[in-house]
C-alpha positions in Angstrom: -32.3 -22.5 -15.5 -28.9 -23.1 -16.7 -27.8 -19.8 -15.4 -29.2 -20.6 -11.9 -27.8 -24.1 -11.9 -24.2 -22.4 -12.5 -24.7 -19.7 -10.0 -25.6 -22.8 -7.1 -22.9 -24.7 -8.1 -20.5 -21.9 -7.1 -22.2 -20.8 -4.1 -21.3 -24.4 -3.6 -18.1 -24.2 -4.6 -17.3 -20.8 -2.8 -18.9 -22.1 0.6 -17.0 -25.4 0.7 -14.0 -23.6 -0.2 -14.7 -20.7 2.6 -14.9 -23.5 5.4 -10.6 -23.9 4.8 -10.4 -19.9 5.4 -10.8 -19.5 9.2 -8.0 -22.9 9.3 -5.6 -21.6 6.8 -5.5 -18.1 8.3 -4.7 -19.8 12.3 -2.1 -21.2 10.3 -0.8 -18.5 8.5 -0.8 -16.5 11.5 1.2 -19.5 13.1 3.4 -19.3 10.4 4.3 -15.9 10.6 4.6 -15.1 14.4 1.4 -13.3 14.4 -0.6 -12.6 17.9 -3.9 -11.2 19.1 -3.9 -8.2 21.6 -2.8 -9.9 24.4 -0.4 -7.0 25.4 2.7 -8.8 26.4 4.8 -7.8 23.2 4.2 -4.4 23.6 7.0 -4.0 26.1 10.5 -2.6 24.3 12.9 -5.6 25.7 9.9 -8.0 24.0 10.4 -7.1 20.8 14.5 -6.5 21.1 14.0 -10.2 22.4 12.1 -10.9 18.9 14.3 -9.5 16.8 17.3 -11.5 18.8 15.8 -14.8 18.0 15.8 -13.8 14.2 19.1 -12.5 14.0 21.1 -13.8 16.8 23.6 -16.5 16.4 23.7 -19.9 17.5 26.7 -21.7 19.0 27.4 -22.8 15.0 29.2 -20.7 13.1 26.7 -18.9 11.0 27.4 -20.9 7.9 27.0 -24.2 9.0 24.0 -22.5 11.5 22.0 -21.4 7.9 22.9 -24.2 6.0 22.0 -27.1 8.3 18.6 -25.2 8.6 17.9 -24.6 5.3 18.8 -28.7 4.2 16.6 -29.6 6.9 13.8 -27.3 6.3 14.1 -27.4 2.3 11.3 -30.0 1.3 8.6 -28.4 3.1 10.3 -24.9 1.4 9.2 -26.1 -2.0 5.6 -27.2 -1.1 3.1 -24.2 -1.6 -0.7 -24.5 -0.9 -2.5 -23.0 -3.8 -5.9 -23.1 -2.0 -5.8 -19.8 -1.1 -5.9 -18.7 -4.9 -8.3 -21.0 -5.6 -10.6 -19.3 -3.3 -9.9 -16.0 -4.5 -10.9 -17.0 -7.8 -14.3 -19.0 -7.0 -14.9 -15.5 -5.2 -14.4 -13.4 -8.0 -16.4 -16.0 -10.4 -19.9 -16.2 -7.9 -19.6 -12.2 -7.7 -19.1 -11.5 -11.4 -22.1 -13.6 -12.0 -24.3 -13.1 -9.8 -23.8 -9.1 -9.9 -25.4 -9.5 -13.7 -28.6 -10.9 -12.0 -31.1 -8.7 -12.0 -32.5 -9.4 -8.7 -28.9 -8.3 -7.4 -28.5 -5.9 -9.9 -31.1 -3.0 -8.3 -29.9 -4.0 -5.3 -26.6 -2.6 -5.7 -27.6 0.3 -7.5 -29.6 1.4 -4.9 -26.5 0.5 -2.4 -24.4 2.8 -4.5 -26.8 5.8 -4.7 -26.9 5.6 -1.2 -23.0 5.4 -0.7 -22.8 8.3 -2.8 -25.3 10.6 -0.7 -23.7 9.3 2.6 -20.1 10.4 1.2 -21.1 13.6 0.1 -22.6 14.3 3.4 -19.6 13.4 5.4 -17.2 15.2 3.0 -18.7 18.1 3.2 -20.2 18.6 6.7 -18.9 19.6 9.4 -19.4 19.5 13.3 -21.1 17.8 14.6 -20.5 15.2 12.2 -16.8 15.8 12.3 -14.8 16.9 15.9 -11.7 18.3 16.1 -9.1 16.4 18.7 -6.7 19.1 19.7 -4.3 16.1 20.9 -3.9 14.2 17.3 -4.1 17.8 15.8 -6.9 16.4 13.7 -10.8 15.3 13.2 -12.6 12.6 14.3 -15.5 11.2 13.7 -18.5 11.6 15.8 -20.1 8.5 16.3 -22.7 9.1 18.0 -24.3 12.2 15.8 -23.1 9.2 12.6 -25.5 6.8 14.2 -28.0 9.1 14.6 -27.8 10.3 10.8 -26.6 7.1 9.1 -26.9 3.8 10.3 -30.3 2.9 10.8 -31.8 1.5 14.3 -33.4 -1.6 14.5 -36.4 -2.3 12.9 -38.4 -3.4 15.4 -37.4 -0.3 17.8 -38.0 1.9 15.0 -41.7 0.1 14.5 -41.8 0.9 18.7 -40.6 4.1 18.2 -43.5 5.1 15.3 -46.1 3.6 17.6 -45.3 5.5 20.4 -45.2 8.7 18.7 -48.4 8.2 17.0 -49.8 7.1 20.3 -51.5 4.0 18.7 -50.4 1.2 20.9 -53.2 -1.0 19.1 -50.7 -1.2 16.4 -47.5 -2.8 18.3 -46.1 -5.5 15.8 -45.1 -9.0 17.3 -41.3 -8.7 19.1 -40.8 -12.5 17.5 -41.6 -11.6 14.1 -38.7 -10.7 11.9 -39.0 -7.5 10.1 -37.5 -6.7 6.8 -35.5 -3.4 6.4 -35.8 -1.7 3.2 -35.3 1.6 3.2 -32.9 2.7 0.2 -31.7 5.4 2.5 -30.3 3.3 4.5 -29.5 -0.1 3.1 -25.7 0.5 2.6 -25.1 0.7 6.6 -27.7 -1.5 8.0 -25.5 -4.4 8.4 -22.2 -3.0 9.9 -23.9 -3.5 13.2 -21.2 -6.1 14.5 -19.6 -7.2 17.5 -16.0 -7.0 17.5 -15.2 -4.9 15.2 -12.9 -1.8 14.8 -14.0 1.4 12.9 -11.9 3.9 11.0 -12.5 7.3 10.0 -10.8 10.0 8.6 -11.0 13.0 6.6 -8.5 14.8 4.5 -8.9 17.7 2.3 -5.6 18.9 -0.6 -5.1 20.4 -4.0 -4.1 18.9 -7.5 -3.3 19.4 -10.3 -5.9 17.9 -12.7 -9.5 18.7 -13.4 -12.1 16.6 -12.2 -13.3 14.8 -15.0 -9.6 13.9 -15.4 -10.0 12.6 -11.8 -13.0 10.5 -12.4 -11.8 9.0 -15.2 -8.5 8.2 -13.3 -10.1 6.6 -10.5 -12.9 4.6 -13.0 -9.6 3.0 -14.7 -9.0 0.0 -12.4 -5.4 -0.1 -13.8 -4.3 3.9 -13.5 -6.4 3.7 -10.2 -3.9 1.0 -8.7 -1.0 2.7 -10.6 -2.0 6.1 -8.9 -2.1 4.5 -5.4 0.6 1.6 -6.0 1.5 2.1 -2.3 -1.7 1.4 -1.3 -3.5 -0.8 -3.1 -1.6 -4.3 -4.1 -4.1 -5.7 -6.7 -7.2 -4.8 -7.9 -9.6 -5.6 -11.4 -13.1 -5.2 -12.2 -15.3 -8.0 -12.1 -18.1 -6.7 -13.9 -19.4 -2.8 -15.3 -23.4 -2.5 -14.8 -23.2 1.0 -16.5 -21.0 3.5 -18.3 -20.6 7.1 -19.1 -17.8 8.5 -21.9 -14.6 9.9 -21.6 -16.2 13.2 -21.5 -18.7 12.5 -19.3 -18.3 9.6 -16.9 -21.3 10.7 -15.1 -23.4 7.2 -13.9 -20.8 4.9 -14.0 -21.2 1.9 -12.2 -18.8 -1.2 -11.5 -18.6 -4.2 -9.1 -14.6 -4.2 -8.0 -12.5 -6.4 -5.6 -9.1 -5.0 -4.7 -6.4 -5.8 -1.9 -5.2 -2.7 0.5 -1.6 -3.3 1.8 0.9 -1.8 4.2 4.2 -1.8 2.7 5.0 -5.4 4.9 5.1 -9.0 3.8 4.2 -9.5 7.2 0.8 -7.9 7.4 -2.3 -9.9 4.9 -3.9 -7.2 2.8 -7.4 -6.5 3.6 -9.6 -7.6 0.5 -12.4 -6.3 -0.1 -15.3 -6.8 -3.2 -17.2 -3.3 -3.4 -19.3 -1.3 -5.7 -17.7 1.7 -6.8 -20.2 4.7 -8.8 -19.1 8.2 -10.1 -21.8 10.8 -9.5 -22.1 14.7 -10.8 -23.5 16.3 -8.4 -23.4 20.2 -10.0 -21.4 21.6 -12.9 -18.2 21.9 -10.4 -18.3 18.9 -8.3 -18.3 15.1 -8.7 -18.3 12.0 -6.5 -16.7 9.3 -6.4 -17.9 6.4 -3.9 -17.3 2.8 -2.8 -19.2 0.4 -0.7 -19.0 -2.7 0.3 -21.0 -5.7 -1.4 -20.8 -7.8 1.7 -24.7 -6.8 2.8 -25.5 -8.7 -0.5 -22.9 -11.0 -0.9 -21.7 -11.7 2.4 -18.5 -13.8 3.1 -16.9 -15.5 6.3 -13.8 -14.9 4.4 -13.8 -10.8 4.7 -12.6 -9.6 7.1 -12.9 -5.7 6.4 -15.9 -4.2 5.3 -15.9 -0.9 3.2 -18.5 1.6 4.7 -19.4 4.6 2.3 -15.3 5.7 0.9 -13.8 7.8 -1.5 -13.4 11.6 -2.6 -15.5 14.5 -3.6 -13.9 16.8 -6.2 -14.8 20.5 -6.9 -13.3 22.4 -9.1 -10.7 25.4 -7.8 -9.5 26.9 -11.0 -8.5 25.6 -14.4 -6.6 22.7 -14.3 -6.7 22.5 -10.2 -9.4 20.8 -8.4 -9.9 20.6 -4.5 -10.0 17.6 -3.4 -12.3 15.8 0.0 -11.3 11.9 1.1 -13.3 9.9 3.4 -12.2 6.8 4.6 -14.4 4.5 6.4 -13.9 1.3 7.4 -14.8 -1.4 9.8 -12.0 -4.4 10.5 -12.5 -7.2 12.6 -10.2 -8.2 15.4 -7.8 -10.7 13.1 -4.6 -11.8 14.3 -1.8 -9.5 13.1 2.0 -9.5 13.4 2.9 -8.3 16.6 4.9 -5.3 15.6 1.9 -3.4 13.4 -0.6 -3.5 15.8 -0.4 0.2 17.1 -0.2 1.4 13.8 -3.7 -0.2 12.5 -5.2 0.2 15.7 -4.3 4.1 14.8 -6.5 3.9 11.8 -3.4 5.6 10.3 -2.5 2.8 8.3 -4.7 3.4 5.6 -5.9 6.8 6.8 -7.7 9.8 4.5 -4.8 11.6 4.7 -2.6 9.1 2.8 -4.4 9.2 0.0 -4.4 12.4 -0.5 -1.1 12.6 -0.1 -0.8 9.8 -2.6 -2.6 11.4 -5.2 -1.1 14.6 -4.5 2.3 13.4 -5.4 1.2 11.4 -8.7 -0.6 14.5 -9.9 2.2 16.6 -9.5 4.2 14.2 -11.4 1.7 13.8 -14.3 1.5 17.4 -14.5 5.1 17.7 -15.0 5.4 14.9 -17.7 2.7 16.2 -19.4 3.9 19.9 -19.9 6.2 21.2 -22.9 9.8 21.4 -22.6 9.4 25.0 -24.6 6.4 26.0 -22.1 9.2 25.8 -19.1 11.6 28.5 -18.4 14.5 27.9 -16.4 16.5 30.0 -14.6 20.5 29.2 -14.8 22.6 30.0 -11.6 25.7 29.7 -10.8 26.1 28.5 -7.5 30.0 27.3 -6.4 30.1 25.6 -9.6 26.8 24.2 -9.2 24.2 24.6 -11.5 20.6 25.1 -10.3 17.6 24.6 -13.2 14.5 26.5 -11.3 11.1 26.2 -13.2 9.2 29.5 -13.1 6.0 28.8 -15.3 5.6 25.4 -13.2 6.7 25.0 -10.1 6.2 21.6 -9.6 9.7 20.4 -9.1 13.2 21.7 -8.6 16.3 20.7 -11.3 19.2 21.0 -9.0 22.2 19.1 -10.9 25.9 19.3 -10.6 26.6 19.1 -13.9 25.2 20.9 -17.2 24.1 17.7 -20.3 22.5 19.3 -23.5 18.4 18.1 -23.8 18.1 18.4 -19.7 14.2 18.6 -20.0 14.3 15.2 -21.9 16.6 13.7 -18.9 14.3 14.9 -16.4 11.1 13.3 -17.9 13.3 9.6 -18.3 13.9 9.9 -15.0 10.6 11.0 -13.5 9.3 7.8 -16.0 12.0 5.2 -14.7 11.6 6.4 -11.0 7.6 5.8 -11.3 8.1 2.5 -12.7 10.6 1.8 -10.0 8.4 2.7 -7.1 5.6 1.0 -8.4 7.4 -2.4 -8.9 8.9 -2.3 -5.2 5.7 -1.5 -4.0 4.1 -4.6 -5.9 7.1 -6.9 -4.6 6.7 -6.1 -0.9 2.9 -6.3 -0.1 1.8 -9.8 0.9 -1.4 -10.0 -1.5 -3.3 -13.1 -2.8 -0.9 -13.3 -6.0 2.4 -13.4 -3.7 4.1 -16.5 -2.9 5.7 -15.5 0.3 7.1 -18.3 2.1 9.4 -17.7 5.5 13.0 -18.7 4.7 14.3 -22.1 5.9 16.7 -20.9 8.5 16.4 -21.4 12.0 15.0 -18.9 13.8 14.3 -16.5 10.5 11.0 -17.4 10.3 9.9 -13.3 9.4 12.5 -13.2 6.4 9.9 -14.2 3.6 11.2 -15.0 0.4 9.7 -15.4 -3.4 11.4 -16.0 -6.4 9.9 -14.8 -10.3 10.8 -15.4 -14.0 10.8 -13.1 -16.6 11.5 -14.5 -20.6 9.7 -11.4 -22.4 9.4 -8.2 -20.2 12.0 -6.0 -21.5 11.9 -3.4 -18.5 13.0 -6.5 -15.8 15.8 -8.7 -16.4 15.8 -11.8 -18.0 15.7 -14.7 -15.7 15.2 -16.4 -11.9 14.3 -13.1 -9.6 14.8 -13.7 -5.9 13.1 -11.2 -3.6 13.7 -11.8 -0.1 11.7 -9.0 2.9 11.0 -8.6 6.4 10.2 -6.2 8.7 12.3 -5.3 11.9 11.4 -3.1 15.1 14.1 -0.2 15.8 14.0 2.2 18.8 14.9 5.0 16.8 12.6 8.0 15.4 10.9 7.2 12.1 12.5 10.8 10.6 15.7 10.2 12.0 15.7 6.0 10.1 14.4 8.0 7.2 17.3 10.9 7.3 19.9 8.5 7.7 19.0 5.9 5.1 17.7 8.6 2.1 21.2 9.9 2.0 23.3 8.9 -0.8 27.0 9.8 1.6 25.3 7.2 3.7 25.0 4.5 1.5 28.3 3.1 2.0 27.4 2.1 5.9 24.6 -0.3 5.0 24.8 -1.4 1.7 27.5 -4.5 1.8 28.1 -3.7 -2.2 29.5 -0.1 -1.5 31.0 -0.3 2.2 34.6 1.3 1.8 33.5 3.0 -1.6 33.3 6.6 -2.7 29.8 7.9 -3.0 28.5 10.6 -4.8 25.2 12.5 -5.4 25.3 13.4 -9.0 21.7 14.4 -9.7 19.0 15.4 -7.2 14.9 16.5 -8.6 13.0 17.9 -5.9 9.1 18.6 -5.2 8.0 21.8 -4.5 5.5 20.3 -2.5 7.3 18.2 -0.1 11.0 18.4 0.5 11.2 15.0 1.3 10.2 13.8 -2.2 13.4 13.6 -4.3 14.8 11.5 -7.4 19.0 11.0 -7.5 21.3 9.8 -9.4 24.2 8.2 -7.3 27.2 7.5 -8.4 29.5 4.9 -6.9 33.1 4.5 -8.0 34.4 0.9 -8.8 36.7 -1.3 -7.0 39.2 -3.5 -8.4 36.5 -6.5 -8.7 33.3 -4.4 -9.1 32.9 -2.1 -11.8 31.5 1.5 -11.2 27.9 1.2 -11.0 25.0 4.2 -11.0 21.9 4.2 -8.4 18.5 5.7 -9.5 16.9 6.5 -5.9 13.6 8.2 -5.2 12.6 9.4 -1.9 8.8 10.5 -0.8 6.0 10.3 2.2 2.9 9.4 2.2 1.9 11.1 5.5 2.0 7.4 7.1 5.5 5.9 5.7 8.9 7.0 4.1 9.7 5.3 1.2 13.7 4.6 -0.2 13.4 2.9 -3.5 16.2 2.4 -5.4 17.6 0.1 -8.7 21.0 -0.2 -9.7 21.3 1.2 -13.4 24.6 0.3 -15.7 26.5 3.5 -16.3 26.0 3.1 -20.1 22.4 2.8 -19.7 22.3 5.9 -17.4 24.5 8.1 -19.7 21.6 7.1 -22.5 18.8 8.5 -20.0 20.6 11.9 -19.5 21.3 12.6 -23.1 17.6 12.5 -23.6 17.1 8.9 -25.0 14.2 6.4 -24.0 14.2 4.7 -20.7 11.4 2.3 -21.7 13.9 -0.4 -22.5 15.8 0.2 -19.3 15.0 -2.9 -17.1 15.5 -2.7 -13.3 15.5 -4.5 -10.1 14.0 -2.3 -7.4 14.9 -3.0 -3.7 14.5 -0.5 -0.5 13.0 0.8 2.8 9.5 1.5 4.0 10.0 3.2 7.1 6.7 3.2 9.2 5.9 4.8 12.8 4.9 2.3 15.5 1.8 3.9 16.2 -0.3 7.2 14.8 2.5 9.5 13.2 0.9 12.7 15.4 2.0 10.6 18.8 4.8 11.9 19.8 5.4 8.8 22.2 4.7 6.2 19.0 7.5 7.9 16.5 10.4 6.8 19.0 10.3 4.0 17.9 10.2 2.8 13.8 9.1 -0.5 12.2 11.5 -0.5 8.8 10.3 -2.9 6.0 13.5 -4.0 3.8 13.2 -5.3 0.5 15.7 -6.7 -2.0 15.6 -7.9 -5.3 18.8 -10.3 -6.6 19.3 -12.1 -9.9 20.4 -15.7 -9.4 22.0 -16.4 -12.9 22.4 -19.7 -11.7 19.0 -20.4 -11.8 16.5 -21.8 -14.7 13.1 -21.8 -13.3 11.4 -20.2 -10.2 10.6 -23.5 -8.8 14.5 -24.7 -8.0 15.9 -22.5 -5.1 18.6 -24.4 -3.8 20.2 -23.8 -0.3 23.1 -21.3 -1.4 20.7 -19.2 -2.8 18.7 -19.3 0.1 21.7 -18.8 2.0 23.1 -15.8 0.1 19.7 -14.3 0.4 19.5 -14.7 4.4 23.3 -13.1 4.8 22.4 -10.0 2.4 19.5 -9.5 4.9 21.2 -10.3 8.1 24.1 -7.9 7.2 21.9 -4.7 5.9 20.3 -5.1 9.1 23.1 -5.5 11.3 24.9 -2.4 9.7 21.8 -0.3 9.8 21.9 -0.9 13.6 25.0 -0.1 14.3 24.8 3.0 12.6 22.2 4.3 14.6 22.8 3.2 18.1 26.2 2.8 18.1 26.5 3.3 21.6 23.6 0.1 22.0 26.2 -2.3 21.6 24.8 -5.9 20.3 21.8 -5.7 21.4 20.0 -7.6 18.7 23.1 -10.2 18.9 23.5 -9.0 15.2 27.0 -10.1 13.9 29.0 -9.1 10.9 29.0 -12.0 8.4 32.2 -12.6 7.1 
């Protein structure tokens, strides 16, 4: 009784607290300029004309202009409405309890043994299930024939149906008497039957290197799951395990999850989503690994995006390489979003199969190469104009090209690779707009899409001691996404958009590359110092996830970089990450949508000034709008020169 008394005081709870959702988010979306589909922004001068109102100037000078905005503005800077983490965790409480009922319990079982047999079906069949489009140069789901298979029909028109075949018309049931569905078979589908709602599906096939055990146990590990796929997925825990395998054997393992799925934006909400997620052997060589929505059991007004059957099966290729199928299938309602991504989730290529793959392509490659033997890798030494180029031959998982020759080179390499993946993963935690993020717009007329956040760190030795300020926004450019990415991954180019090194020499002193994709690459720059800057090094990585470019980068004392390169530890190294996520305005295989690029910026600043998070006074609010106003200024300049001031961009002096 006491169990049940708890569980109806947070339904309670949870459905009082749901009733502010629907508000807050109108407001949010207020908030941050967002729109529904109402087609008017879609026009090139319209969003030119919304970039202008962010970064244009008034008739002020731009001093005065920020600073009389931000005093005006500051009191209602510094109030934040917590309700919307106190609904997050009144959700996760009533779904951690409840999912330990037992009445609940067989209920998602069954769910995930039918998620599992529905993913295995898709990701192995193929037409009719799955039709190639010779335009996007990829497949797509047939609905219809998925209807027919998977979702099941209505239960009174299937009771018609029966009686009509068994030619017993005696038998017609009642059209105004509710009929319960319970077929196992069908259970996990039955109740995406919804109006207004937008499905995704995808498909995506590659090859890693890991085994699949190893990629079970990966995915089962909430925290090397969201490590693995840190560009992806924002936040995530477990809210309650209702079985377990071993380490050997994770066969039958079965847990009740919630996680948030972001595109790299402050400006776009993360879809949450609570799901069921079950690891399945299916033969000696192949595994599944499934998810499902809980929502047909717990259902929420709150959710917005429900989980269909998702996830990967795995079949072994060879020793130590597995193949590799993702499904991704998911239905989002029609929510307001920022007016700038709409193309690109309309695409579905937002969180697409294909990016996940990707994803786990590149971390696999990555743990593959930590994980082998300096003595197991043999390097080939060439002479090359006085450069030096380190080839792997037993491994060919990445490329050593370096400009200069430092004794214990395989030890550099794995403190880099280390401090790089640290790096990527903190930018891509400090840009997503999840549950846990305290975004709130700058206080600056007409800036309302700069978000900023501040953080304190006492005890973390890899980030700096102190007041963090993170400031982000997302800007439209009419330029190609390749040619954004090109100009902005360069370390010669540096010195045209970053205000620290404009009139400095630059200089690529160490470059890593994949074998796999060209575009993945870790440097070293190098930028000489001024006569009131010392010189200062840049560790930079570079990579694609199919969807977005990525240009993540952390200044790094010179000291502290010589220590990394002669082998030593880069545990202790702490870093402020800042960079670019550079993402096609529609479906990356429309030619017509890469013209133009949506660029996410990102910086990180320490304000030594500052003593607590909760004090952000107006120069540091102004220092943080001019560092963003500037990148963004240079950045257009530099590639359409010939535009003139189009965005009425200035150069703050």
């Amino acid at each position: 009784m006491k169990e049940l008394k708890t569980q109806y005081e947070l339904c309670t709870q949870i459905q009082e607290l749901n009733t502010q959702v629907q508000d807050m988010k109108m407001a949010e979306g207020d908030r941050l300029g967002l729109s529904r589909n109402n087609g008017t922004d879609d026009d090139p001068k319209c969003k030119i004309s919304r970039a202008a109102e962010i970064f244009a100037p008034s008739s002020l000078p731009i001093h005065d202009q920020a600073y009389h905005g931000i005093c005006a503005n500051f009191e209602s800077f510094l109030n934040y409405d917590h309700a919307k983490t106190d609904i997050q965790r009144a959700s996760d409480l009533l779904v951690s309890i409840s999912a330990c009922a037992d009445v609940h319990k067989m209920k998602i079982i069954d769910l995930a043994v039918a998620a599992s047999e529905e993913l295995r079906l898709m990701a192995l069949e193929r037409e009719p299930l799955w039709l190639f489009d010779i335009d996007k140069g990829s497949e797509v789901l047939n609905v219809s024939e998925y209807r027919r298979r998977f979702v099941s029909l209505d239960p009174t028109l299937e009771e018609i149906i029966r009686v009509i075949t068994e030619a017993e018309p005696s038998d017609l049931p009642n059209l105004n008497e509710k009929i319960e569905c319970c077929s196992s078979e069908n259970v996990c589908m039955s109740s995406y039957r919804t109006t207004n709602v937008d499905s995704e599906a995808s498909r995506a096939i590659g090859v890693v290197f890991s085994n699949p055990v190893g990629l079970v146990n990966m995915f089962m590990d909430v925290d090397k799951w969201s490590a693995t796929f840190s560009n992806i997925v924002s936040n995530a825990k477990i809210l309650e395990v209702l079985s377990t395998g071993n380490q050997e054997n994770p066969n039958g393992t079965l847990q009740v999850m919630v996680a948030e799925f972001h595109v790299p934006s402050p400006l776009v909400k993360t879809r949450e989503i609570y799901f069921v997620r079950c690891s399945r052997q299916i033969d000696i060589d192949t595994w599944v690994v499934a998810d499902v929505s809980l929502e047909t059991i717990f259902p929420s007004p709150a959710v917005t995006c429900q989980r269909k059957p998702s996830g990967c099966v795995i079949q072994v290729l060879q020793d130590g390489l597995s193949t590799v199928t993702w499904v991704e299938h998911n239905a989002e309602s029609n929510s307001v979003v920022n007016y700038m991504f709409r193309g690109i989730l309309k695409s579905g290529f937002a969180f697409s199969a294909k990016r996940w793959v990707s994803s786990l392509e590149r971390e696999c490659d990555r743990i593959a190469t930590l994980e082998a033997e300096n003595e197991s890798l043999n390097y080939m030494l060439t002479n090359n104009e006085g450069q030096l180029i380190l080839v792997p031959f037993s491994k060919k998982i990445y490329m050593f090209s370096i400009w200069y020759c430092f004794a214990g080179f395989g030890a550099a390499r794995t403190g880099l690779l280390k401090l790089a993946q640290r790096m990527v993963r903190q930018f891509n935690s400090n840009i997503c707009s999840n549950v846990e993020s305290v975004w709130r717009p700058l206080p600056v007329p007409g800036a309302e899409e700069i978000l900023i956040k501040t953080s304190f760190n006492l005890d973390d030795p890899q980030i700096p001691r102190g007041v963090t300020v993170t400031v982000a926004t997302s800007v439209w450019l009419p330029v190609k996404q390749n040619d954004v990415f090109s100009f902005l991954h360069s370390g010669y180019n540096r010195n045209k958009w970053d205000v620290l090194s404009h009139g400095l020499e630059i200089q690529d002193v160490i470059r890593m590359s994949s074998a796999r994709n060209s575009t993945d690459c870790i440097s070293v720059i190098s930028v000489e110092g001024s006569s009131n800057r010392r010189e200062i090094t840049y560790l930079q990585e570079s990579f694609s996830d199919s969807t977005a470019f990525y240009i993540v980068y952390a200044p790094v004392d010179v000291p502290a970089m010589h220590h990394i390169l002669q082998g030593g530890c880069a545990d202790s190294v702490a870093i402020l990450p800042s960079g670019f996520a550079v993402l096609p305005e529609g479906s990356p295989d429309d030619d017509a949508a890469t013209q133009n690029t949506i660029l996410t910026i990102g910086f990180q600043i320490m304000d030594e000034q500052l003593t607590t998070p909760e004090e952000l006074p107006p120069q540091s609010v102004l220092t943080a709008y001019r560092l963003m106003k500037e990148t963004v200024s240079r950045i257009w300049t530099a590639l359409l020169p010939k535009s003139g001031n189009a965005l009425g961009v200035i150069t703050i002096k």
